[in-house]
N, C-alpha and C positions, 0 to 999 in steps of 0.2 A: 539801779533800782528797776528802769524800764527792762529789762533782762530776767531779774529776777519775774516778777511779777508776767513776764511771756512762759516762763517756766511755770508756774507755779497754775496756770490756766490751761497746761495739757493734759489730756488726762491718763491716766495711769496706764502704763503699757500691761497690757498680755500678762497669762500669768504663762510661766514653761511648761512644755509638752514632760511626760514624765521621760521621754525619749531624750528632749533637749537640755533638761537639767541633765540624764546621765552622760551626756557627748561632754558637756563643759565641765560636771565632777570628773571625768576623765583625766580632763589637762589639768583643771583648777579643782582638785576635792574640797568641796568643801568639810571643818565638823563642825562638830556641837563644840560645849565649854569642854566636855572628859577627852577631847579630842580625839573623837571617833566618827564616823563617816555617819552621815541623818540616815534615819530610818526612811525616809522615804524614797532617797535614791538606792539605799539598800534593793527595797520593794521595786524600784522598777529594772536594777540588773536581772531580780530572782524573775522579773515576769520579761524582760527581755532575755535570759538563756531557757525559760522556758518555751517562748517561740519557736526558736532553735531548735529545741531537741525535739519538739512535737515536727517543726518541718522537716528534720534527719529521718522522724520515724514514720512520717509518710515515705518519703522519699525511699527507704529500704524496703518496704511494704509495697512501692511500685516495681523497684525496679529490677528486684528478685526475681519474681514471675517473667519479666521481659528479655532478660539473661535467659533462663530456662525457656521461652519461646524460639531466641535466637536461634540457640542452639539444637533444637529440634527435640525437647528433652519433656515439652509437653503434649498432652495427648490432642488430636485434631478435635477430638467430641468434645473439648471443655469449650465451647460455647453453648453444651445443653447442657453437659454433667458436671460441668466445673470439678472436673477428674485432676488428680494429683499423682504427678511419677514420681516414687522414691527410690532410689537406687539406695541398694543394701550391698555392704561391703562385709568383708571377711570369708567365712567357706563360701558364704553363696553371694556373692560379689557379683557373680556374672547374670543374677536374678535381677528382675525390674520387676517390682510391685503397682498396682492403683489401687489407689485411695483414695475415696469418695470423700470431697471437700466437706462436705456438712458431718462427716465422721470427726473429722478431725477438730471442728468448732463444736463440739460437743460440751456445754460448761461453757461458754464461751460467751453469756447473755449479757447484754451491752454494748457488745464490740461494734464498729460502724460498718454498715451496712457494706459489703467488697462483692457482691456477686455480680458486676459487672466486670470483674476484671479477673484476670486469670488465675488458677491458681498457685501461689506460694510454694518455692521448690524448699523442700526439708533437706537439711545436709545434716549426717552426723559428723560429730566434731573427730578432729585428728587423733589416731589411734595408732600410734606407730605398729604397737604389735599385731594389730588386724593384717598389716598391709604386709608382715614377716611372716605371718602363718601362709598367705597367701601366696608368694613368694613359695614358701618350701613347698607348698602344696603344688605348685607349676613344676618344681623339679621336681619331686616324686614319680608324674603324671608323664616326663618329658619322652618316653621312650618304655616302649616293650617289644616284646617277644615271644612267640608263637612257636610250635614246633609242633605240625601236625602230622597225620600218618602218610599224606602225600608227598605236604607243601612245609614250606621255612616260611615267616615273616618276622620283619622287623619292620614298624612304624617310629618316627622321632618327630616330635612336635617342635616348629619352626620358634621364629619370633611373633610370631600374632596371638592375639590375646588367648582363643584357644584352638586346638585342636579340630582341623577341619577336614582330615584325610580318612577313610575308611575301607573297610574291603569285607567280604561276603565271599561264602565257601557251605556247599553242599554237597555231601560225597553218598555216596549208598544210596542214590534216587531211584526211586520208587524201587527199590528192592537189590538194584543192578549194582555189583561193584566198580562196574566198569563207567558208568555213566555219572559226572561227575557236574560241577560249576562252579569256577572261581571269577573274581570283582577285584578290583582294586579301583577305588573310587575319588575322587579327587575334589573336594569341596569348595566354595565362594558366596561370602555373606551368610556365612553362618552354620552352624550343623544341619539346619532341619533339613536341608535335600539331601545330606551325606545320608544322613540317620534312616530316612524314608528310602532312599533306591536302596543300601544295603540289607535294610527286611522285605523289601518286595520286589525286587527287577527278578532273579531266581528265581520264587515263588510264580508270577506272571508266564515267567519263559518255561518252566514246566508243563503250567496250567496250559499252556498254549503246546506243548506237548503231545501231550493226554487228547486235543481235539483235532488232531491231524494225521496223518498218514504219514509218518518221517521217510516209509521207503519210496515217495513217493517226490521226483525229484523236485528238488527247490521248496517242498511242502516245512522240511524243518527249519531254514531260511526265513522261513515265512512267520511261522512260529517264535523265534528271535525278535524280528523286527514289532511283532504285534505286542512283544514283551517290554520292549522299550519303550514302543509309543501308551500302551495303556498305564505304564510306571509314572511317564510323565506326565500323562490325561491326570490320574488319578492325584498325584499330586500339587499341580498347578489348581485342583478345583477347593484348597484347604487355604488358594489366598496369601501365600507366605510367599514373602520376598528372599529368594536362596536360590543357588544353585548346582549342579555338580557334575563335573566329568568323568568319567571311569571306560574302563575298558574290562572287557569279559573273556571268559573261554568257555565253552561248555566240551566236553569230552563224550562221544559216542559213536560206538561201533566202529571203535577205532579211528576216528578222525578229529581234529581240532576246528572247532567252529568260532569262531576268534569273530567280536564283534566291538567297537567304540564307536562314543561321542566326545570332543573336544582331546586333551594331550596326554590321558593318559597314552602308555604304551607296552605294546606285547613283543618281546623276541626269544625269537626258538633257533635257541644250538645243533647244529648238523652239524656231527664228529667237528665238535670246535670252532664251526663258523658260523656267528650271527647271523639272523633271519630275521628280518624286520618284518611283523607278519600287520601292522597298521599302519595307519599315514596321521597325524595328528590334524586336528581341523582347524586351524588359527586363521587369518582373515591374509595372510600373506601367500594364501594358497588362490592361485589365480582362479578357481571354478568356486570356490567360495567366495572371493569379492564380487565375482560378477553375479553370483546367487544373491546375494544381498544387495546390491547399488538394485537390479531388477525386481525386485522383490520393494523397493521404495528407500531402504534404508541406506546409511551412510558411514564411512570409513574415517578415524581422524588417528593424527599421530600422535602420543604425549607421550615424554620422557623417550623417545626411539622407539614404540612400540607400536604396529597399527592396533588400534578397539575398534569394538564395534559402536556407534553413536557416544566414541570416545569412552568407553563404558568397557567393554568385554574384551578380551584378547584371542576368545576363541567366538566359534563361529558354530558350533552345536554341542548343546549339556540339555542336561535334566532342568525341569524350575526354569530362570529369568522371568517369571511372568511380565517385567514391565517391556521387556525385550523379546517374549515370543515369536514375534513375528518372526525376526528373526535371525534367530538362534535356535533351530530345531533341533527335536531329539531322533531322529532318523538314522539309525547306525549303519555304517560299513560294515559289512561279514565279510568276511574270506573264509574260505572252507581248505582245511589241510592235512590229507592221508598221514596217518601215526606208520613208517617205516623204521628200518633196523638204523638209522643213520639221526634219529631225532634221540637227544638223549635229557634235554629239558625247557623248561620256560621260564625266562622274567617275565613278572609282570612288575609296574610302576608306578609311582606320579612321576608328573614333572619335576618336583623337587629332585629327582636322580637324576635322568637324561639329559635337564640343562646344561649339567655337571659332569658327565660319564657319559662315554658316548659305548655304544651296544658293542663294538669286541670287546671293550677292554673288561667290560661286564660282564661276559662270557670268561673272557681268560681268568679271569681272578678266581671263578663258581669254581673253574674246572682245576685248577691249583691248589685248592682246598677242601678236601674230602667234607667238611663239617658246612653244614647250609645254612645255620643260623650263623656261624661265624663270617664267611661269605657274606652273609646280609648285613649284617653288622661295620663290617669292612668297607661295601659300597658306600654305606649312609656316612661313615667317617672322609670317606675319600671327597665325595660332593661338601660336606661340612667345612673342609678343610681349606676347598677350591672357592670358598665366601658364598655358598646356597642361604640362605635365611629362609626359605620355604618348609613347608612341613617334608617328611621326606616317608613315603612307604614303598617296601620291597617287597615282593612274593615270591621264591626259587618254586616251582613244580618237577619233580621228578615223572618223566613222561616212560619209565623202565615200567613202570607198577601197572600200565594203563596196554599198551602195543601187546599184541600175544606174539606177535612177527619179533618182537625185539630181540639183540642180540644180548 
């Protein structure tokens, strides 16, 4: 009795959290008499998996934008414009759009307030056949061919997403058929410095022409180099992170004025024997590394290759703006009389020479009456030796140009 009556004087415990009746329906369910589970722990699963889904949908609501941050895929200004990058796949795949956040919450009234945080990357969803058009569309694009009144080319698009090699060709200047200018241009980070030297280094090197005295010596020399450097003035002032190698010839009054930056390269056939009319500029050239260590900058190795601040392989292109210093575009000329013993010229990228070294390049042209087949054949031979680079060839017939020729 004394028991009971200590009992019966405490008082009533607690009622359960709607959390702690659901942990004990867990082990122990309770029901009703129709033996079903009470409405009220009902009620507190539906408000406890609603906690859940509300904190999954903050949690993908943060962590999207911060994925897209990582990775570099949001714009720096979205701390003022809360700017949104969407990348669009299929034809224009290789397009990146903005899209200004407040377009996009358009309709969007009541949503909680997110302009403190970055913005939301949109993906469209998987679309196998976007990504097969896109696919054939790489091969169609992979490879062409030229066949001009001079020259042969054949360009072949490597493994990189696209197409970064170009070349530039202007024949009948200012009126002369003799006077002539071929490019073969060699790209990094992008088309825009391919696309920019190949419509204006020519252009430039004329204009600079037209304001000099060529019979006057070293004056068309001069001309050259003021062509390269205002190509590269004018386009490092548009801002864009690109750059490009190439190598040139200009033809006149019968001589080869042969000028590069970085690996393209030029060789001229004498009755059959290769003539290496450049030197490539790569940082393994002992008067280039000591230009750069003196000049402030620095040399590192990755994967067996010297760069420059780890970065570049060569040591003067078009562009690099973040690398100008340098990485200048100041070209080597060589000047070379057209006699009865020159009979033509490769020009290149790297993508061949890595691969082919300059007789075997000669011996093959001269084996084969057809130029474009010749071209065709180098770009197969480097393909075959494991090049993955882009690959473009120029053959020039130097017969059309020499009056002395045999």
């Amino acid at each position: 009795m004394g028991s009971l009556s200590l009992a019966s004087s405490l008082p009533p415990p607690p009622p359960l959290s709607c959390v702690s009746q659901f942990l004990l329906e867990e082990r122990n369910p309770v029901h009703d008499q129709d033996g079903n589970i009470s409405q009220q722990i009902q009620s507190c699963v539906r408000e406890r998996k609603g906690l859940h889904y509300e904190e999954r949908i903050m949690q993908e609501s943060t962590m999207a934008p911060h994925e897209a941050y990582q990775k570099g895929l949001h714009d720096k200004s979205s701390r003022d414009n809360s700017d949104v990058l969407i990348r669009k796949f299929g034809p224009d795949s290789l397009r990146i759009t903005k899209v200004r956040e407040a377009d996009q919450n358009k309709g969007t009234a009541g949503a909680p307030n997110l302009k403190n945080r970055p913005g939301r990357l949109v993906v469209p969803q998987y679309c196998p056949k976007m990504e097969f058009a896109q696919v054939d569309r790489k091969l169609e694009s992979q490879q062409f061919e030229i066949q001009g009144r001079y020259f042969s080319l054949v360009s072949r698009k490597g493994r990189r997403e696209i197409m970064e090699d170009g070349y530039g060709v202007m024949i009948d200047i200012l009126g002369d058929a003799k006077l002539a200018f071929f490019a073969v241009i060699d790209g990094h980070g992008g088309r825009a410095a391919v696309d920019y030297v190949a419509e204006n280094l020519g252009k430039n090197i004329v204009n600079g022409l037209q304001n000099v005295d060529c019979k006057v010596d070293g004056r068309l020399e001069q001309a050259i180099r003021g062509g390269y450097l205002a190509t590269d003035r004018e386009f490092l002032s548009q801002g864009v992170s690109s750059g490009a190698c190439a190598a040139t010839v200009l033809l006149k009054d019968e001589e080869l004025h042969v000028a590069n930056v970085g690996d393209c390269r030029v060789v001229l056939s004498r009755n059959g024997v290769a003539d290496v009319l450049t030197i490539d500029h790569r940082v393994n050239r002992e008067d280039e590394r000591l230009r750069i260590e003196n000049s402030g900058g620095f040399l590192h190795c990755r994967n067996g290759i010297w760069r420059v601040h780890g970065s570049l392989a060569v040591s003067r292109a078009f562009g690099d703006l973040h690398l100008k210093q340098w990485i200048i575009s100041e070209p080597e000329i060589k000047r070379v009389p057209l006699t009865s013993d020159c009979q033509f010229l490769i020009m290149a990228s790297d993508g061949l020479w890595d691969k082919v070294n300059e007789q075997e390049a000669v011996d093959l042209i001269l084996r084969d009456k057809n130029s474009i087949e010749s071209c065709k054949k180098l770009v197969d031979i480097s393909l075959s030796r494991g090049n993955i680079d882009d690959i473009t060839v120029m053959v020039i017939n130097l017969r059309d140009f020499a009056t002395n020729a045999c």
